[in-house]
VMD Tcl script that draws the C-alpha trace (Angstrom):
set ca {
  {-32.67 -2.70 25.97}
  {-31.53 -5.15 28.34}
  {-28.03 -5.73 27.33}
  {-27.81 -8.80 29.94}
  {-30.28 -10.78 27.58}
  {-29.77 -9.09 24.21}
  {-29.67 -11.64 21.38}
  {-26.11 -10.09 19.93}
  {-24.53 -10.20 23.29}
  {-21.45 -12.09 22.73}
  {-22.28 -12.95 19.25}
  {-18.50 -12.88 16.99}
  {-18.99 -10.70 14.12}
  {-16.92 -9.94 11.15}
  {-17.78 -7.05 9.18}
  {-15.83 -6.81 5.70}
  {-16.17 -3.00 4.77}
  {-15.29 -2.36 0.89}
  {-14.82 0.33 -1.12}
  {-18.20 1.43 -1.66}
  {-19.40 5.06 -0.88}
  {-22.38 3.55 1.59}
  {-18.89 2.72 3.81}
  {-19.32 5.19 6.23}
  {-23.03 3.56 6.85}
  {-20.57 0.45 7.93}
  {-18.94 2.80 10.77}
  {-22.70 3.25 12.14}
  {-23.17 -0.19 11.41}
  {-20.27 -1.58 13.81}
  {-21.10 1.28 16.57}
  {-24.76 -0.26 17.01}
  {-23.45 -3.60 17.03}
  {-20.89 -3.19 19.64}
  {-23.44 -1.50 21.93}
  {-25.76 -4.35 21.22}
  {-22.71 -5.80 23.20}
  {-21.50 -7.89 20.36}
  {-17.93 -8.84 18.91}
  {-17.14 -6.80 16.02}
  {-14.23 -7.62 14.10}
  {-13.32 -5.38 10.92}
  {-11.60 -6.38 7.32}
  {-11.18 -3.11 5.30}
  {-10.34 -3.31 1.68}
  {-7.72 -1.39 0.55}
  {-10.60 0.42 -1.33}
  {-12.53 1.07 1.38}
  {-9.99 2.41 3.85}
  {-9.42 5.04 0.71}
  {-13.30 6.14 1.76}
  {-12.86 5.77 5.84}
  {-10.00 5.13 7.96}
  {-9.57 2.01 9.82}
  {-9.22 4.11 12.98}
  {-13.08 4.72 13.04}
  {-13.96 1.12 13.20}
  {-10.90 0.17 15.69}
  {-12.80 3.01 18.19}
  {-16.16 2.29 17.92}
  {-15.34 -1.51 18.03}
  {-11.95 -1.30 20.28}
  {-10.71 -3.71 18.18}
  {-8.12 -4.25 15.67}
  {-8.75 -3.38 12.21}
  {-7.34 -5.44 9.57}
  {-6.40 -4.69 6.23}
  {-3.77 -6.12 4.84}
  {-2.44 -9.84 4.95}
  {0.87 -9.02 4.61}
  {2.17 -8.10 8.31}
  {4.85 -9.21 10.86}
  {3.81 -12.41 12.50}
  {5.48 -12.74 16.02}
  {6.67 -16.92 16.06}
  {4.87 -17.00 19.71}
  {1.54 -14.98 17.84}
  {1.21 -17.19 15.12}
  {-1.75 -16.91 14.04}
  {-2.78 -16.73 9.90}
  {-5.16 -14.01 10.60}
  {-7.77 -14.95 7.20}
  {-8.18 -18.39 8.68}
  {-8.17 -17.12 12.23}
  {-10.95 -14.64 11.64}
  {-13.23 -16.92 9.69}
  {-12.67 -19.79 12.41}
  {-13.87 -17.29 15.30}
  {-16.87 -15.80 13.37}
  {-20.43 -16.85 14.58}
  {-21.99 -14.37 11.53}
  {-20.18 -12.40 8.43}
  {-21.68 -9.20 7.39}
  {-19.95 -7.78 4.09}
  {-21.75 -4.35 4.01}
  {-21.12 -2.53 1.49}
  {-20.95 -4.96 -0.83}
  {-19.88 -4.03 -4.19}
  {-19.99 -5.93 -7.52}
  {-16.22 -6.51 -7.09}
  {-16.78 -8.37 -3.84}
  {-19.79 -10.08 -4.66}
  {-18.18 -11.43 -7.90}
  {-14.59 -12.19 -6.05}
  {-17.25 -14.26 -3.78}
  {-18.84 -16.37 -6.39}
  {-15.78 -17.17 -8.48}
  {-13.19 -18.19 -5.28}
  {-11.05 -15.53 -6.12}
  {-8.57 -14.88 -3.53}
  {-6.65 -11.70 -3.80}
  {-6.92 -9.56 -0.72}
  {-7.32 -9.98 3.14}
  {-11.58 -9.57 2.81}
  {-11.60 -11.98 -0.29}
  {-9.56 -14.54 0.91}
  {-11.20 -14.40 4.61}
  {-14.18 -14.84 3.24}
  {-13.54 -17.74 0.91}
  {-12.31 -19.43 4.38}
  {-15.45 -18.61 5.71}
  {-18.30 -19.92 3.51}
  {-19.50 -22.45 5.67}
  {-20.56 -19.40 8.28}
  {-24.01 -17.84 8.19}
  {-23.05 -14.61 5.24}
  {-25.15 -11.78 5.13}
  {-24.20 -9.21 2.09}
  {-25.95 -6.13 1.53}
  {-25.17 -4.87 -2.25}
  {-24.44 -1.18 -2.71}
  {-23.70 -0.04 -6.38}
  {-24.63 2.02 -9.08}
  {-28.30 0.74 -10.19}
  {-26.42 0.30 -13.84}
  {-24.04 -1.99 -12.38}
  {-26.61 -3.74 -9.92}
  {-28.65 -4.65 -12.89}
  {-25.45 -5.82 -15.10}
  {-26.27 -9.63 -15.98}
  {-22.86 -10.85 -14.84}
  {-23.67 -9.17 -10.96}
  {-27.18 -10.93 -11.17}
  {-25.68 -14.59 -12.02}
  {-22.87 -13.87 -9.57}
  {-25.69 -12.94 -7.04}
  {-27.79 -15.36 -7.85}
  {-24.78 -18.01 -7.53}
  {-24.17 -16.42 -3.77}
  {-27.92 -17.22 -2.49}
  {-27.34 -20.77 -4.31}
  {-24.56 -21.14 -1.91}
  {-27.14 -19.84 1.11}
  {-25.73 -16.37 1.09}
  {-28.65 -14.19 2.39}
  {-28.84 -10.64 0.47}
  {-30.41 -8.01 1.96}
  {-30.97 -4.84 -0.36}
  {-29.88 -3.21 -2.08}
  {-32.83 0.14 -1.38}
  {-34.09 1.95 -3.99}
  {-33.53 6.09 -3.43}
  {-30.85 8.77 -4.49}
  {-27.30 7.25 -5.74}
  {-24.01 8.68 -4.92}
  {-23.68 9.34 -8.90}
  {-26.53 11.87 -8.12}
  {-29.07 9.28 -9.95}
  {-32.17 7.33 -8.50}
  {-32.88 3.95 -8.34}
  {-32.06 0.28 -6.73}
  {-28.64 0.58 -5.02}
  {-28.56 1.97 -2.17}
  {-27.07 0.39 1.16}
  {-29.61 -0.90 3.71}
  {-29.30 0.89 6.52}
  {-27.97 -0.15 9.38}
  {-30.99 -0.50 11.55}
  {-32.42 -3.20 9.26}
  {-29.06 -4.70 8.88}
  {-28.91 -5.47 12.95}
  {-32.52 -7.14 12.06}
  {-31.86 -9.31 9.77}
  {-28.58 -10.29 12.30}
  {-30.60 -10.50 14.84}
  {-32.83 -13.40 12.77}
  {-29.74 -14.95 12.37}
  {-28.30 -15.04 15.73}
  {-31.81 -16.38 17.00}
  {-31.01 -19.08 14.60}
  {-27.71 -20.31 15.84}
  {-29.11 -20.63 19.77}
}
mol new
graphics top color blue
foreach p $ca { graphics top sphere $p radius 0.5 }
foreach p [lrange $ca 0 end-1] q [lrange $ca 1 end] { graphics top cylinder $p $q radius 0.2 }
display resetview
């Protein structure tokens, strides 16, 4: 692939990573992308940097990796780094997203660096791909907080149906990657 011409060249993306077991599909996730010659920026829950470090996503993107909202500000740096990173993102990608994300998303609740980033970023193209237990995925209080996502032009994509972390089969699964970049890619053609 022509990296000169590539649709994701230059394209800003933030990836929120939580603390869902298809995680380490996000590493693979941000690699791709960055070869594709794109941005990558990285918010790991606190959950999720229990499942992979935020050192794998700072090498594969050679960026910094953020976690936490609570940090040293240098006065000549100052820079609110929730607002900052929603203001700079062409495209949001929360992948894995669990049911504690995706309801965090549809109520405005604000209590970590990847919820409150992303209620800052709503008005951005969002792309979420659900990855839970197919017990939890069918729960009627994920589906209306789902459902109130795409009525605020969220796009879902998954979740797969196949083997479950808990050993179990069904819907749940984590898109992979490759189809992830895809449905980016339809969305990056959009914004030109």
């Amino acid at each position: 692939m022509n990296r000169e011409n590539d649709i994701l060249k230059d394209v800003k993306i933030l990836l929120v990573v939580t603390g869902g077991i298809a995680a380490y599909k996000s590493a693979d996730l941000a690699s791709k992308l960055t070869a594709r010659a794109a941005s990558v920026d990285c918010i790991l829950t606190k959950h999720a940097s229990k499942l992979i470090k935020p050192i794998t996503f700072q090498t594969v993107t050679s960026r910094p990796v953020y976690t936490s909202m609570w940090k040293p500000i240098a006065a000549s740096e100052f820079k609110i780094d929730h607002i900052n990173l929603a203001e700079s993102a062409d495209i949001v990608v929360v992948a894995p997203a669990t049911a504690n994300i995706i309801a965090k998303m549809a109520n405005g609740i604000c209590d970590d660096m990847a919820s409150t980033t992303l209620c800052a970023v709503w008005a951005k193209p969002i792309l979420m791909a659900p990855a839970m237990n197919s017990n939890m995925y069918a729960n009627p209080a994920v589906q209306k907080n789902i459902d109130t996502l795409k009525s605020m032009n969220v796009t879902m994509i998954g979740p797969e149906t196949g083997r479950l972390a808990c050993g179990t089969e069904g819907p749940g699964r984590m898109t992979e990657p490759a189809d992830i970049i895809i449905a980016i890619e339809k969305i990056a053609a959009s914004l030109k």
